[in-house]
VOLUMDO-843582 format. One line per 10 residues: for each residue x negated, y, z negated of C-alpha. Coordinates in steps of 0.25 Angstrom, whole numbers, plus 5000, padded with zeros to 4 digits. Layout:
N
X/Y/Z; ...
END
This chain:
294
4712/5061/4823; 4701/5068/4827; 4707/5082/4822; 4712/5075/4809; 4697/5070/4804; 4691/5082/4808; 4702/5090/4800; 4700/5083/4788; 4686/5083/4788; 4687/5098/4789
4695/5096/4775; 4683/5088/4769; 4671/5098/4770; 4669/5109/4763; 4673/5122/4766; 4666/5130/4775; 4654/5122/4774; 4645/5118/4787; 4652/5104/4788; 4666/5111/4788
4663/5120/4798; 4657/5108/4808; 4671/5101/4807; 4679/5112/4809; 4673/5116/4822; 4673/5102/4826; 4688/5101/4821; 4691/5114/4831; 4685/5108/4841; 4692/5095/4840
4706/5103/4838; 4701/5113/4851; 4700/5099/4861; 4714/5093/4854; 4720/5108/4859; 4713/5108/4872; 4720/5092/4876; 4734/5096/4869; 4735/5110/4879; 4729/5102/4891
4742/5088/4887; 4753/5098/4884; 4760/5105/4892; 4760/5119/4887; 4776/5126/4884; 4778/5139/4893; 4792/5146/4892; 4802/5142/4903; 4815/5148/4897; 4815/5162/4904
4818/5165/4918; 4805/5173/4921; 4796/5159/4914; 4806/5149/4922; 4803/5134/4926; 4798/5137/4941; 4798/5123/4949; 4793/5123/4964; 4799/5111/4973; 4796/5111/4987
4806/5121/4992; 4810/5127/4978; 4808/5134/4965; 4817/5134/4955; 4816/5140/4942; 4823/5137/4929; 4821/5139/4913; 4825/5127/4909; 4815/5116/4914; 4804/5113/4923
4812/5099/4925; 4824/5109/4929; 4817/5117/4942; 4810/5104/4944; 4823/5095/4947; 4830/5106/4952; 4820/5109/4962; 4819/5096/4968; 4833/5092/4969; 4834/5106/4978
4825/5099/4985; 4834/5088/4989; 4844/5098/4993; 4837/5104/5002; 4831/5094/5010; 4848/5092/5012; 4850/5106/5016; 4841/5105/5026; 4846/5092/5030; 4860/5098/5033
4855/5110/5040; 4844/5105/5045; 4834/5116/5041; 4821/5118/5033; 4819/5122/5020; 4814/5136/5018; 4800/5138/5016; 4799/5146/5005; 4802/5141/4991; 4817/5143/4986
4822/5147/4971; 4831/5141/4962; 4833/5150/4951; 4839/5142/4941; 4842/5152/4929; 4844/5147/4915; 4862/5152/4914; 4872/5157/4922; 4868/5172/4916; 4853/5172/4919
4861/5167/4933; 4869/5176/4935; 4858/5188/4930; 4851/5185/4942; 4862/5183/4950; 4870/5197/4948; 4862/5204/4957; 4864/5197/4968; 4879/5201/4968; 4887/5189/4968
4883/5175/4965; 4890/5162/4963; 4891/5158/4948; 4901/5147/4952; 4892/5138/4959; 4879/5142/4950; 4870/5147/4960; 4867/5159/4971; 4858/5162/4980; 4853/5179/4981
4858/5181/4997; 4849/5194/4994; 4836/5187/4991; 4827/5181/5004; 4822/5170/4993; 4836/5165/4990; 4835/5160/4977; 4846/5151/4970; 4851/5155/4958; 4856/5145/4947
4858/5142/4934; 4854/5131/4922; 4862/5119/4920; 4862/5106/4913; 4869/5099/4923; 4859/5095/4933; 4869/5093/4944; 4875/5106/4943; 4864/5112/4943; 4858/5106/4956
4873/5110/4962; 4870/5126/4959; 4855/5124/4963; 4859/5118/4977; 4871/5126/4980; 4861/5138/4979; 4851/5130/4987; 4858/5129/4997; 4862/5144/4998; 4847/5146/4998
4844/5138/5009; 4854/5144/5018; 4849/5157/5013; 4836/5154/5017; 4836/5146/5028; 4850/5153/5033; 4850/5167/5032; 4862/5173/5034; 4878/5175/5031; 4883/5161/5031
4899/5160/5027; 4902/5155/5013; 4907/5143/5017; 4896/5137/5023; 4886/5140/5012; 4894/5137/5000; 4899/5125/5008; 4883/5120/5009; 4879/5125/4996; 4890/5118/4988
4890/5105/4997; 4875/5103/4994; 4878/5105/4979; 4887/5094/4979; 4878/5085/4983; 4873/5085/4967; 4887/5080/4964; 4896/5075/4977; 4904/5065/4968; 4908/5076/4960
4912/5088/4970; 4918/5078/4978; 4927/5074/4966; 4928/5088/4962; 4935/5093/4977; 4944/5081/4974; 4948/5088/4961; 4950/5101/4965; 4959/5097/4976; 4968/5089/4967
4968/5100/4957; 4973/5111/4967; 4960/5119/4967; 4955/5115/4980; 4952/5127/4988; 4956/5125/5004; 4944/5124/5014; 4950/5138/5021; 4946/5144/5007; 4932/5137/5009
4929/5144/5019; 4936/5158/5019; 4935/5162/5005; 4922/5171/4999; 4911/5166/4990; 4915/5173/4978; 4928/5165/4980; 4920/5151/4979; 4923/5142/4966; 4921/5127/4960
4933/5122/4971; 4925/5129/4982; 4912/5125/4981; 4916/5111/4979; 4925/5111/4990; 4916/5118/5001; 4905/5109/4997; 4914/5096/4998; 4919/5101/5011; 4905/5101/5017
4903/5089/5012; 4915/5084/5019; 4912/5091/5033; 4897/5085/5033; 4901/5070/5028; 4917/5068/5027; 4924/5074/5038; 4921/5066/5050; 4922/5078/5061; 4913/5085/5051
4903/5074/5049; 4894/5064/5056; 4901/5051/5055; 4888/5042/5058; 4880/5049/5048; 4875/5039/5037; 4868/5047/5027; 4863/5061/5026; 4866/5074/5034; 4875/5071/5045
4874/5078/5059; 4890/5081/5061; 4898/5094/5064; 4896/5098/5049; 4881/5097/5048; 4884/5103/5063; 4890/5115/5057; 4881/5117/5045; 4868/5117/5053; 4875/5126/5063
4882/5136/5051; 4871/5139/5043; 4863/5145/5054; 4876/5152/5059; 4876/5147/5073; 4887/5143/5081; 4897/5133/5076; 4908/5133/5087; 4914/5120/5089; 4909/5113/5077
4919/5105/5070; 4916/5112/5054; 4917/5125/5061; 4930/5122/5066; 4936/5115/5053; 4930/5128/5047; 4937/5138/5056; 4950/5133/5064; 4955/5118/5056; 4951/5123/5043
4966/5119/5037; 4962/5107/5042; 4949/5106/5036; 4955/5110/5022; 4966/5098/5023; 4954/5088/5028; 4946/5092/5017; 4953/5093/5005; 4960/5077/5010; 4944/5074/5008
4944/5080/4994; 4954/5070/4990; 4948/5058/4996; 4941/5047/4988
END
């Protein structure tokens, strides 16, 4: 209002006279201290849109970068957070010290710019970590679908972690079967309906196929599967599991194996190892009876 008088008396004097002159500097003044409060109440717009100006957000334990939102790396950030207290839980270790990246890249092609480098790296699943790099980062890619897209993030998590706190060859198997277990934790209702469809479909690949074929040759049906059948070794299958455990992490032979695999120490006489190796046939009929169970 203020602004608004002194404009119209500006209007009102004669031009150029002494009086005109007065209520213009007064009306600068007056239009200066309006600017001064507006910059200090709004919060100024700074381009996010290219890769090299992303979103950055620093968790505790991460970094994830993104051009779509603050709110994205935000949420993101903080639901990996939850996983990892979980990853930890099941292997019992710590968390690395040092901060970790998400990389979450704005489509599939900026996705796979970075990725081509480093040779092969999965497409299928959404995400990759560089075996080549000591920071390890997680590659991914921009989705609409929240839940997907904390699915790709985790399973590369948990690539990252193994990398990190793990170094060293571990067999496909074993980290594919962590990664994609701890995805599914986004949506166990739907995975554990989708092994049911693929089983009646015909598109169920046999456990021996789980574990012997490359990476290259994993699809949909496999990581669905190797993720399930973890989760049926850790919770379901009761030589596999700890039958008096209520909630959370179990202490059977499957955590057992975990703990003991990861660090690529001895796993003689441990009963995954043995479904694994000598009664696989037995394994695959077990396990696929499970996929049809309600």
């Amino acid at each position: 209002m203020r602004t608004l008088l002194l404009s119209l008396l500006a209007l009102q004097t004669p031009p150029g006279s002494e009086a005109e002159q007065r209520v213009r500097a007064r009306l600068d003044r007056v239009i200066a201290d309006q600017q001064k409060r507006l910059e200090g109440e709004v919060e100024l717009w700074h381009d996010h849109s290219t890769w090299e100006n992303a979103w950055e957000y620093h968790s505790r334990h991460y970094l994830v970068r993104n051009t779509r939102s603050y709110h994205v790396g935000q949420q993101l950030a903080l639901d990996l957070e939850q996983m990892l207290d979980r990853y930890c839980e099941l292997l019992d270790c710590s968390a690395p010290s040092s901060e970790m990246s998400i990389l979450v890249f704005p489509d599939l092609q900026a996705y796979n710019d970075f990725g081509n480098p480093y040779g092969y790296h999965s497409s299928n699943y959404g995400s990759f970590v560089p075996e080549d790099r000591s920071d390890a980062p997680v590659a991914t890619f921009y989705t609409s679908n929240r839940v997907l897209l904390n699915m790709w993030a985790t399973h590369g998590a948990v690539h990252q972690i193994l990398q990190l706190d793990f170094p060293g060859t571990h067999p496909t198997p074993l980290v594919e079967g962590l990664a994609s277990y701890f995805a599914s934790h986004w949506n166990f209702k739907y995975e554990r309906t989708r092994l049911r469809q693929l089983v009646q479909a015909g598109q169920y690949a046999p456990v021996q196929d789980l574990l012997n074929g490359p990476l290259d040759a994993y699809d949909e049906a496999h990581y669905i599967e190797i993720g399930m059948l973890f989760s049926y070794l850790l919770f379901f299958r009761e030589d596999t599991c700890d039958p008096d455990a209520t909630d959370g992490i179990t202490e059977g032979p499957a955590v057992q194996y975990l703990r003991l695999a990861v660090r690529g120490q001895d796993l003689s006489g441990n009963a995954v190892q043995e479904l694994f190796t000598a009664q696989t046939p037995a394994l695959n009929k077990d396990f696929r009876a499970f996929a049809l169970s309600e």
